[in-house]
Z-matrix of the N, CA and C atoms (Angstrom, degrees):
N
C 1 1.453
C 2 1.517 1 108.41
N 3 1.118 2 98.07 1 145.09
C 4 2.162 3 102.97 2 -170.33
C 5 1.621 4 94.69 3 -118.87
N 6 1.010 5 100.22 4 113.73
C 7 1.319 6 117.58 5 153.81
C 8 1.594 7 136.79 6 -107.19
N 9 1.371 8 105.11 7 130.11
C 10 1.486 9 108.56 8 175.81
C 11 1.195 10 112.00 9 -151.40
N 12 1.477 11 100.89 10 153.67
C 13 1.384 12 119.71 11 179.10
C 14 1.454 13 123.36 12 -70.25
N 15 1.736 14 136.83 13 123.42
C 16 1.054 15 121.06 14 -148.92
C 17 1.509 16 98.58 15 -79.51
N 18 1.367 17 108.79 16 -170.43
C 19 1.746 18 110.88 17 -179.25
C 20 1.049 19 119.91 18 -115.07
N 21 0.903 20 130.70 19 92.29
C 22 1.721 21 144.44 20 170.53
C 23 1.873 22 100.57 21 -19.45
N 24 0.895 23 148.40 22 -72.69
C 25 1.095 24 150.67 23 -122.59
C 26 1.969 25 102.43 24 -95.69
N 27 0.822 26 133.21 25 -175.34
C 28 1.851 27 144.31 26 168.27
C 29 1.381 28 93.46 27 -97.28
N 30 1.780 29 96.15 28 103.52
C 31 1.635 30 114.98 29 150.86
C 32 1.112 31 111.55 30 -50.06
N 33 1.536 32 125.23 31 139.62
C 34 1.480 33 114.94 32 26.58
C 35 1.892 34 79.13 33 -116.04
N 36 1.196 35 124.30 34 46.53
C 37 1.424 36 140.35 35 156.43
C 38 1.708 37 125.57 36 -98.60
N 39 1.043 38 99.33 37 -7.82
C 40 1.873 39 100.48 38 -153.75
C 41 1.757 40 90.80 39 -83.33
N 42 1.582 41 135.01 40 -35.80
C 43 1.088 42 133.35 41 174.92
C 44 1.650 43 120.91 42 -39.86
N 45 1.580 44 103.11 43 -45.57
C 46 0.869 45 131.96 44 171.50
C 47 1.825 46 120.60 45 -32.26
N 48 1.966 47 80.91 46 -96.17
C 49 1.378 48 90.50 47 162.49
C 50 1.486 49 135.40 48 -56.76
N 51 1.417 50 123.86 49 -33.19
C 52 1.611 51 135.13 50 155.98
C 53 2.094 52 103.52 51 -41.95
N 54 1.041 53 116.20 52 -53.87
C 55 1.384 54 100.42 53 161.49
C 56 1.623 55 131.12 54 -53.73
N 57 1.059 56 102.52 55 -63.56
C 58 1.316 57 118.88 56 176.66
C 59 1.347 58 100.97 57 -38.76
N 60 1.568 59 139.28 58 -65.56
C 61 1.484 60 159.53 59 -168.18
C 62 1.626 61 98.65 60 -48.81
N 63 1.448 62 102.74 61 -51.46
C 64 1.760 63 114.72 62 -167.91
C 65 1.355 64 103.29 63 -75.50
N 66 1.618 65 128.27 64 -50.05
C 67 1.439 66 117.43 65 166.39
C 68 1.597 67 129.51 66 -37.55
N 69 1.557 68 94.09 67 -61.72
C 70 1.612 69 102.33 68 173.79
C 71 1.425 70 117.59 69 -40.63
N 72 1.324 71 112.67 70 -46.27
C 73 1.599 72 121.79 71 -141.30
C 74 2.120 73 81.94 72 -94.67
N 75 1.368 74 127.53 73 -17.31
C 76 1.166 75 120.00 74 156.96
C 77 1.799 76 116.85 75 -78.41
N 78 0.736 77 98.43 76 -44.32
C 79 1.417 78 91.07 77 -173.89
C 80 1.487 79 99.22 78 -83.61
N 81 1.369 80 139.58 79 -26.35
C 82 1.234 81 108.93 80 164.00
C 83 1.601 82 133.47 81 -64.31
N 84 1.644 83 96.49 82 -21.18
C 85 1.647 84 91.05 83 168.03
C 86 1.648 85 124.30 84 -102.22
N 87 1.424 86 95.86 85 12.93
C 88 1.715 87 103.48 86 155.20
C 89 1.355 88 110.22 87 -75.47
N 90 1.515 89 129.15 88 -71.69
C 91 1.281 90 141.36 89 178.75
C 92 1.960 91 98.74 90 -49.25
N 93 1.209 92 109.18 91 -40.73
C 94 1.679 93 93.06 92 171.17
C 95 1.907 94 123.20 93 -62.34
N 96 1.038 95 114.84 94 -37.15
C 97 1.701 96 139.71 95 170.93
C 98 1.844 97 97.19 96 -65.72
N 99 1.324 98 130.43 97 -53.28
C 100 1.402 99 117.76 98 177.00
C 101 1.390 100 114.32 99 -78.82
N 102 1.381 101 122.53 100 -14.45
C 103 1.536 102 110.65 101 -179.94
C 104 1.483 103 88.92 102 -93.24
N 105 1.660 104 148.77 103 -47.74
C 106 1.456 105 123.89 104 -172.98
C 107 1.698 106 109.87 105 -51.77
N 108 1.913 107 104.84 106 -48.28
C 109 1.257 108 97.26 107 161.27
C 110 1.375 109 146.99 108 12.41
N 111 1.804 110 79.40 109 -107.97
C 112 1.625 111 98.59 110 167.55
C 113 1.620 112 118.31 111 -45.59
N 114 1.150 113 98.77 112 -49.61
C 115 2.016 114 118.30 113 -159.98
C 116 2.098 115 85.63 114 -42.39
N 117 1.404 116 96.33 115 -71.02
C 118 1.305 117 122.17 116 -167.16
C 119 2.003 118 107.30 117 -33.60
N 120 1.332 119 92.28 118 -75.23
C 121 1.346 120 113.00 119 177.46
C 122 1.849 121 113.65 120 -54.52
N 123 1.093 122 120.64 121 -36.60
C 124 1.568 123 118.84 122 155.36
C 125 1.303 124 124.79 123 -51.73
N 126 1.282 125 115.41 124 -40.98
C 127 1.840 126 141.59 125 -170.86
C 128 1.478 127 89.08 126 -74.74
N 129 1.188 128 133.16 127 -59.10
C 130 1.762 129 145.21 128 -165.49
C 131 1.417 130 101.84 129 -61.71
N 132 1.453 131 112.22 130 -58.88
C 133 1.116 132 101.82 131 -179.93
C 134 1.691 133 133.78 132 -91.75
N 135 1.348 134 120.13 133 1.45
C 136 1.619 135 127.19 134 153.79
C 137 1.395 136 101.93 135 -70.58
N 138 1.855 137 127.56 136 -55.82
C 139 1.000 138 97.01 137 172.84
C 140 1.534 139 165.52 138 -46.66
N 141 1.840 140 95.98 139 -38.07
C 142 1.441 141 125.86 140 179.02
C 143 1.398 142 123.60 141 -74.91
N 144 1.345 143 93.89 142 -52.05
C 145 1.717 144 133.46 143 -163.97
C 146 1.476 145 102.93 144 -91.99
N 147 1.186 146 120.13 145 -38.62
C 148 2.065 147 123.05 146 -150.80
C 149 1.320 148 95.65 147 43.53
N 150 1.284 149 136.45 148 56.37
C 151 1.558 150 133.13 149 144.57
C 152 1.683 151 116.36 150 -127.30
N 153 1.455 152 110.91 151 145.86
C 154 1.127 153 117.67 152 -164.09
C 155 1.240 154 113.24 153 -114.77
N 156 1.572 155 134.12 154 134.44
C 157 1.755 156 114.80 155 -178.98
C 158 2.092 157 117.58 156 -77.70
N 159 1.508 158 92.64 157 0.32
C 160 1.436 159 96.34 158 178.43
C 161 1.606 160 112.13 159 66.00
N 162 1.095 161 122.99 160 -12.08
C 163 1.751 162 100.00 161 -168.87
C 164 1.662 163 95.02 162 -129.84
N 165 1.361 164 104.48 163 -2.08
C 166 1.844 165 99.84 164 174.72
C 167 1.376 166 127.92 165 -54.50
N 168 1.601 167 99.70 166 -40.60
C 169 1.588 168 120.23 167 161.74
C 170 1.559 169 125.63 168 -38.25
N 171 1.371 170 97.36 169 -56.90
C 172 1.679 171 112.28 170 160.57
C 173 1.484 172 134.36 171 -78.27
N 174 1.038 173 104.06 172 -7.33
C 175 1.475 174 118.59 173 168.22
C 176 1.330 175 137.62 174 -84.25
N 177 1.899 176 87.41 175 -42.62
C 178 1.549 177 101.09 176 -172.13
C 179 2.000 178 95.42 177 -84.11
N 180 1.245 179 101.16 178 -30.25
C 181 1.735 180 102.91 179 -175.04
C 182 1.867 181 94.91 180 -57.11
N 183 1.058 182 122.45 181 -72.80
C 184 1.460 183 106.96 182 159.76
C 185 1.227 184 142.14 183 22.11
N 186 1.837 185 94.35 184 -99.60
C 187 1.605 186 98.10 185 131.98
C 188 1.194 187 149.76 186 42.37
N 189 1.870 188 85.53 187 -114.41
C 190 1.300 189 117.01 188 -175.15
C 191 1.299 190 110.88 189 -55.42
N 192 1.627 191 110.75 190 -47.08
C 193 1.576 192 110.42 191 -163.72
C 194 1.346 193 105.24 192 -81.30
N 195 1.713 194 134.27 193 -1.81
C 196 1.379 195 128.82 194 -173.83
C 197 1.591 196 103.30 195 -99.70
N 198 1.673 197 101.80 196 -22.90
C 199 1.693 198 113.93 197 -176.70
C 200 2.011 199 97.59 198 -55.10
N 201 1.642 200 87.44 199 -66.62
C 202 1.523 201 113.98 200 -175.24
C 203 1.727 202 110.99 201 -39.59
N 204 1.191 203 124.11 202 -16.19
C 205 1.426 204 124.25 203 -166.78
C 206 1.601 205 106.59 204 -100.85
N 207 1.905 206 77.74 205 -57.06
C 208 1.493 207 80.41 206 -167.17
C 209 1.914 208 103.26 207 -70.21
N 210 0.894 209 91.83 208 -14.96
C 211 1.961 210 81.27 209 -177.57
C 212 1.736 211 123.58 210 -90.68
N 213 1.858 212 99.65 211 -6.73
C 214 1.293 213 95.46 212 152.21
C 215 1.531 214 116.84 213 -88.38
N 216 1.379 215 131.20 214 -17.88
C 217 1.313 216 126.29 215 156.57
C 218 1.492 217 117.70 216 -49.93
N 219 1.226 218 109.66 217 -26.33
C 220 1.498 219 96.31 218 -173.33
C 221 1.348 220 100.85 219 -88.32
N 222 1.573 221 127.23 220 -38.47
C 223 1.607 222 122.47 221 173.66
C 224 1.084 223 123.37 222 -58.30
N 225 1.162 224 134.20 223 -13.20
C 226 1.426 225 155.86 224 166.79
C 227 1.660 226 112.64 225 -51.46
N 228 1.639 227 86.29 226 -75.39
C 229 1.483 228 99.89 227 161.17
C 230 1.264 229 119.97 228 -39.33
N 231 1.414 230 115.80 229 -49.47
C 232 1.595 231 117.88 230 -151.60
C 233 1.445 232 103.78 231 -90.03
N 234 1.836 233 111.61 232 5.18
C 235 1.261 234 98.76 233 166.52
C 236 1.583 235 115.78 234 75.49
N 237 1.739 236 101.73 235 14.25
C 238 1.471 237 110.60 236 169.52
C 239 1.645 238 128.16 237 -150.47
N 240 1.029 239 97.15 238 50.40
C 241 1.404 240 118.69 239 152.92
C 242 1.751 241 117.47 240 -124.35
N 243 1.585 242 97.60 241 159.08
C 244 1.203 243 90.96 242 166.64
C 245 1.618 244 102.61 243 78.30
N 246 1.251 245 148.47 244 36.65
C 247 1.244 246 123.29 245 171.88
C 248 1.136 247 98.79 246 -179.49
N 249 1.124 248 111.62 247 134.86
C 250 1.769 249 144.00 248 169.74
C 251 1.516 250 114.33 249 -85.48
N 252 1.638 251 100.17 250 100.12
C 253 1.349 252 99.96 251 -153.45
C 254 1.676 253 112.61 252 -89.59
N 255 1.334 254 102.35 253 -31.49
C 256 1.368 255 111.79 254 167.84
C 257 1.670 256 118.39 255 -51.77
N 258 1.534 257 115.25 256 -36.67
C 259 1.375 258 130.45 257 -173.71
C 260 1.549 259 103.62 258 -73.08
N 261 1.657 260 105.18 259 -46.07
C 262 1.656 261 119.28 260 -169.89
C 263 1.335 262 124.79 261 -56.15
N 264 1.887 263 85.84 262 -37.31
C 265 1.786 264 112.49 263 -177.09
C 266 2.014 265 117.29 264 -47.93
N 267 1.526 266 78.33 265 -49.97
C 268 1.487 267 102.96 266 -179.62
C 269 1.200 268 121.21 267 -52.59
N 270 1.717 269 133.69 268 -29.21
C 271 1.359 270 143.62 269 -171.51
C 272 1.227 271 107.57 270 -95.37
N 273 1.623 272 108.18 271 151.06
C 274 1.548 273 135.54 272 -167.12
C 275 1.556 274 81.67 273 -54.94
N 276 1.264 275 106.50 274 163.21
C 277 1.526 276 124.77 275 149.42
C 278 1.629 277 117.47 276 -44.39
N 279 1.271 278 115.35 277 -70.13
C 280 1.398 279 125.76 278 -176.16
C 281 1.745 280 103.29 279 -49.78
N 282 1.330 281 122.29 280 -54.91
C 283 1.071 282 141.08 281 179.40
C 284 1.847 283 108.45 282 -33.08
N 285 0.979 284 89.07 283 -72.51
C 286 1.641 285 107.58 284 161.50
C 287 0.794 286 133.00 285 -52.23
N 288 2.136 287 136.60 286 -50.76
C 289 1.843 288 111.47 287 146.88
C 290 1.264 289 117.16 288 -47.70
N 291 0.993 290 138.32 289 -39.74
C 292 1.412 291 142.87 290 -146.40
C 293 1.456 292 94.79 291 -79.75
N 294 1.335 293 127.89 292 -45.04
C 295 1.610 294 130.92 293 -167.92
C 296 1.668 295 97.59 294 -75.88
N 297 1.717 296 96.12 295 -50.34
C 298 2.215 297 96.39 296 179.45
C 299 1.595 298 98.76 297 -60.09
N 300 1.350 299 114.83 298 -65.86
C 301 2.007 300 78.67 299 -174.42
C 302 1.120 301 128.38 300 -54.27
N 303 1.223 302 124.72 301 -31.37
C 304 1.918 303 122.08 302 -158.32
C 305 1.864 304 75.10 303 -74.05
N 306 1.243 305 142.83 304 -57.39
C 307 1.079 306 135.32 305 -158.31
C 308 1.835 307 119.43 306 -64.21
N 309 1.790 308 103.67 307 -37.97
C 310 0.616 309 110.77 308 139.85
C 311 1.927 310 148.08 309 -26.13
N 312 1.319 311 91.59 310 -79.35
C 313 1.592 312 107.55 311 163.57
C 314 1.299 313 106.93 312 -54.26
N 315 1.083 314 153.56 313 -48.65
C 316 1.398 315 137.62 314 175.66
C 317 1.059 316 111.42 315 -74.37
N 318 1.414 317 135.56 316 -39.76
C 319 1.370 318 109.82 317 162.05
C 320 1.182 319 124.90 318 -40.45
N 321 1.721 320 124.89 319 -67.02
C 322 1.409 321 123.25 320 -174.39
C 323 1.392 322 116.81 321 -23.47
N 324 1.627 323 105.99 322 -57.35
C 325 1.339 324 135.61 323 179.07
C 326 1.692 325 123.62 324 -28.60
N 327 1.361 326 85.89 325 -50.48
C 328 1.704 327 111.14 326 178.07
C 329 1.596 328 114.76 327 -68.19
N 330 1.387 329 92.63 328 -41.81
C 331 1.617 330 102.03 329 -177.64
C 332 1.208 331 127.51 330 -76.05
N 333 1.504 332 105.32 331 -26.20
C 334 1.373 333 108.08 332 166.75
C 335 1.147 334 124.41 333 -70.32
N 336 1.354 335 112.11 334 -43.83
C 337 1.595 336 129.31 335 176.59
C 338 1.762 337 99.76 336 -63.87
N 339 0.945 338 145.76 337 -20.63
C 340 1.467 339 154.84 338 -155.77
C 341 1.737 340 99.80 339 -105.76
N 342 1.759 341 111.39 340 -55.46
C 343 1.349 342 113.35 341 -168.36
C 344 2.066 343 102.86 342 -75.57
N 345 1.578 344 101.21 343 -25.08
C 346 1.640 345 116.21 344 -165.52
C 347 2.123 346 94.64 345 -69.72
N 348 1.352 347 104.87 346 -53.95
C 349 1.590 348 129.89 347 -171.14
C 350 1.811 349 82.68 348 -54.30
N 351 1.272 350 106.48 349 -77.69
C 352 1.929 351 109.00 350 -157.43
C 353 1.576 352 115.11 351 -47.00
N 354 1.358 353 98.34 352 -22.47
C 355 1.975 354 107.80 353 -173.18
C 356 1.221 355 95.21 354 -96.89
N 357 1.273 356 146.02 355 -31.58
C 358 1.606 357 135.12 356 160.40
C 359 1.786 358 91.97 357 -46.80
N 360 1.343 359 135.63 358 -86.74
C 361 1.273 360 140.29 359 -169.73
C 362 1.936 361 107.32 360 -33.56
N 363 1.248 362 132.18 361 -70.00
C 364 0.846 363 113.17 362 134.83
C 365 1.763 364 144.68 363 6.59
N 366 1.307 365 112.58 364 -71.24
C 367 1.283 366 130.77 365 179.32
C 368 1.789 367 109.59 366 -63.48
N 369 1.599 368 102.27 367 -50.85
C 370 1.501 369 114.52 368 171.82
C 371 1.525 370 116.46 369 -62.01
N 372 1.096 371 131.61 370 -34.99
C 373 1.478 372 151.42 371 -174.10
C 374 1.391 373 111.27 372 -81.92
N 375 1.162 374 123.30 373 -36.52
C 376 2.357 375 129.54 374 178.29
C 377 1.801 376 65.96 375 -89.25
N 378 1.761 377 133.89 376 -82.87
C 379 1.420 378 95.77 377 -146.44
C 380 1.248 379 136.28 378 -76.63
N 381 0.993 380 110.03 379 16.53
C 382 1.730 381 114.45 380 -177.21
C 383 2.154 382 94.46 381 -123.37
N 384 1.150 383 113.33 382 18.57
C 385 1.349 384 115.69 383 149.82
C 386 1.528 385 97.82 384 60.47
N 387 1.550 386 128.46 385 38.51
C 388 1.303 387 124.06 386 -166.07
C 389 1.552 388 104.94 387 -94.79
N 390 1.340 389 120.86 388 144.19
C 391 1.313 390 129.12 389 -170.90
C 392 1.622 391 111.23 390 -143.20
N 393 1.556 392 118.45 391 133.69
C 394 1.403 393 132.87 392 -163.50
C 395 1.603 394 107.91 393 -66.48
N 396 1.471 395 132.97 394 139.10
C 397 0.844 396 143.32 395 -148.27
C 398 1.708 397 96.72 396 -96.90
N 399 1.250 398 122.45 397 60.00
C 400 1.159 399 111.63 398 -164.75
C 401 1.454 400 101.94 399 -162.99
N 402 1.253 401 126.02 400 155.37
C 403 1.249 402 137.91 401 -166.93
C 404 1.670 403 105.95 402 -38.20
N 405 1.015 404 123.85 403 -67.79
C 406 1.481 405 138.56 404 -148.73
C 407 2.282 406 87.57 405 -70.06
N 408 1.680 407 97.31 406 -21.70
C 409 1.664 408 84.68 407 175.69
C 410 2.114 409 102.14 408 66.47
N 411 1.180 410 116.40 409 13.92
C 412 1.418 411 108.50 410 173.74
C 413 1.536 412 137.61 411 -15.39
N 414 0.921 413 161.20 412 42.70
C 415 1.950 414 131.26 413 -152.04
C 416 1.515 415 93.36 414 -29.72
N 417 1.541 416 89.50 415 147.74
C 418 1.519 417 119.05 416 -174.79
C 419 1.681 418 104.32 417 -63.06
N 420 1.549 419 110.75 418 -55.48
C 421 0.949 420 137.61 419 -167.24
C 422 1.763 421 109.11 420 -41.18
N 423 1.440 422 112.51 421 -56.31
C 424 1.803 423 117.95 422 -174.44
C 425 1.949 424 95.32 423 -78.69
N 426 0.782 425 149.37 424 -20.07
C 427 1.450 426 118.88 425 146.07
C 428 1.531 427 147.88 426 -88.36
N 429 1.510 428 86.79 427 -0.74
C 430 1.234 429 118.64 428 168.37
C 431 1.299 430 114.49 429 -79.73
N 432 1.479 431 106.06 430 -49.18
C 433 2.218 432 94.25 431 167.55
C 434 1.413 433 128.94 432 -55.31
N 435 1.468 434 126.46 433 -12.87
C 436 1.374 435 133.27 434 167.03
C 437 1.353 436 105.82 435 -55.13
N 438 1.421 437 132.57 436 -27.43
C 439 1.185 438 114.70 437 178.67
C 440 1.714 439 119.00 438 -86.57
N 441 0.753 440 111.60 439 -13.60
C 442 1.884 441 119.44 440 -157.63
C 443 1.870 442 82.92 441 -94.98
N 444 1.496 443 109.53 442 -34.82
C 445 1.494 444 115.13 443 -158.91
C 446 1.703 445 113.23 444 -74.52
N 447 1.901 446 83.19 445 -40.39
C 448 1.364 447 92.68 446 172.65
C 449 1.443 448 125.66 447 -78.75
N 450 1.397 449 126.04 448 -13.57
C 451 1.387 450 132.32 449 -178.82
C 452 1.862 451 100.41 450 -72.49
N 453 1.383 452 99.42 451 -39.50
C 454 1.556 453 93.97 452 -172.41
C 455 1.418 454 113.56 453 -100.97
N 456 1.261 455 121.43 454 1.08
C 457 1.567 456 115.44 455 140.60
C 458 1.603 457 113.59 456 -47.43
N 459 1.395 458 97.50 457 -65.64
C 460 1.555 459 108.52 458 -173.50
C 461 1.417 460 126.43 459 -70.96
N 462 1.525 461 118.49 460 -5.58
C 463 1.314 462 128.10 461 145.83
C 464 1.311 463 126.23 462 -79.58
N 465 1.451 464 109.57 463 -22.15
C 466 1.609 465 106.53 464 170.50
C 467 1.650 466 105.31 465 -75.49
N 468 0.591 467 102.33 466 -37.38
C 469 1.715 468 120.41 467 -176.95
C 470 1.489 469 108.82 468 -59.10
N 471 1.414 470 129.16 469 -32.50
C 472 1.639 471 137.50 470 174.11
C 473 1.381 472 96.22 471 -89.96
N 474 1.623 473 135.07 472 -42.47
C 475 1.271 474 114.97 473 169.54
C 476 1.234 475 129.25 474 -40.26
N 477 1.525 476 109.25 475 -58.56
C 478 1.671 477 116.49 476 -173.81
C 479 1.567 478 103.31 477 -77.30
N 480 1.227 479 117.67 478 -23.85
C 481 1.803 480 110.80 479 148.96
C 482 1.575 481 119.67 480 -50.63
N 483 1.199 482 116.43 481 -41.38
C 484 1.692 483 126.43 482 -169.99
C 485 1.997 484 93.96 483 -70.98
N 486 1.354 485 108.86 484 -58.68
C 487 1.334 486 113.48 485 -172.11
C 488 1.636 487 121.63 486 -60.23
N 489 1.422 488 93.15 487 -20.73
C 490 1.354 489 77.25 488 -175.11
C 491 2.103 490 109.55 489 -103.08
N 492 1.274 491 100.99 490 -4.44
C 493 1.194 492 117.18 491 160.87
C 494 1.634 493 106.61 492 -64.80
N 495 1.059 494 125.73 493 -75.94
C 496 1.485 495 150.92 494 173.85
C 497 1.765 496 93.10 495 -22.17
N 498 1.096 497 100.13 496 -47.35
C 499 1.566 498 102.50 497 -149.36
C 500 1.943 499 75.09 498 -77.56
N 501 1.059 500 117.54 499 -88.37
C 502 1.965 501 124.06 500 -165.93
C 503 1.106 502 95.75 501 -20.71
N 504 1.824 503 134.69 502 -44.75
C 505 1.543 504 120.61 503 179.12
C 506 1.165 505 126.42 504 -67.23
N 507 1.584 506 124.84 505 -6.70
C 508 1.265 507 119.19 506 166.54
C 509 1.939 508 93.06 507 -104.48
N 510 1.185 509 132.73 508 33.84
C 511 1.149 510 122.19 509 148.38
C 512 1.760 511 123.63 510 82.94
N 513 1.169 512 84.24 511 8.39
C 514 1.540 513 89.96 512 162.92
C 515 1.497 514 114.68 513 -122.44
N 516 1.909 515 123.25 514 176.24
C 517 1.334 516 118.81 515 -132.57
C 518 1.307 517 100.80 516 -121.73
């Protein structure tokens, strides 16, 4: 007997995005395990020790903002952000693709303009050799790509939202 798990995503795309979904959702709970980590092991040792590793602060903020991206990419996906469900419940069918794409489509919209804007910043930051004012001395540039990276996670993520909307309006399942 063959079993498999069906595919979330719009064949002959959903492989695709089903990767993409499974990467994120690993590496977001790697980077979740090194920020309790750190958090933890900083706390242990001011308490015990009164010594501090100095760069947890900057690390775990990091983090936060790659946690924050990548985990609205995944709500995206999951078809739960963004929406007032009690309000949503209430509307015709038609009513409702029509509101998810236009909402849709502006999202994409945003993200591009958001992921296009953050990689200029990026771009300015590797060429002008800029580096974080903080112990570890960072380049600006490698925490700065979490943002451009994370916009187009989360725009890929409203696409295969758009497609698979797109697709039920021409009536298949």
């Amino acid at each position: 007997m063959h079993s498999e798990q069906p595919l979330k995503g719009v064949a002959p795309a959903a492989p695709l995005f089903n990767f993409l979904g499974k990467s994120i959702g690993v590496l977001s709970s790697v980077m979740l395990c090194a920020l309790v980590t750190l958090v933890s092991l900083e706390v242990f040792l001011r308490s015990v020790f009164g010594y501090s590793l100095g760069f947890v602060e900057e690390v775990t903020g990091y983090l936060v903002v790659a946690l924050t991206l990548f985990g609205a990419a995944m709500a995206v996906r999951a078809n739960s952000l963004f929406q007032v469900q009690v309000v949503f419940d209430v509307l015709p069918l038609k009513l409702k693709r029509l509101l998810g794409t236009l909402f849709t489509l502006v999202a994409i919209v945003i993200c591009v303009v958001l992921a296009w804007k953050t990689f200029g910043l990026v771009e300015s930051s590797f060429g002008r050799g800029k580096f974080a004012p903080t112990v570890l001395r960072t380049p600006l540039w490698i925490p700065q790509m979490l943002l451009p990276l994370g916009f187009t996670v989360i725009g890929v993520f409203l696409l295969e939202h758009l497609l698979i909307l797109l697709r039920m309006k021409e009536g298949h399942n």
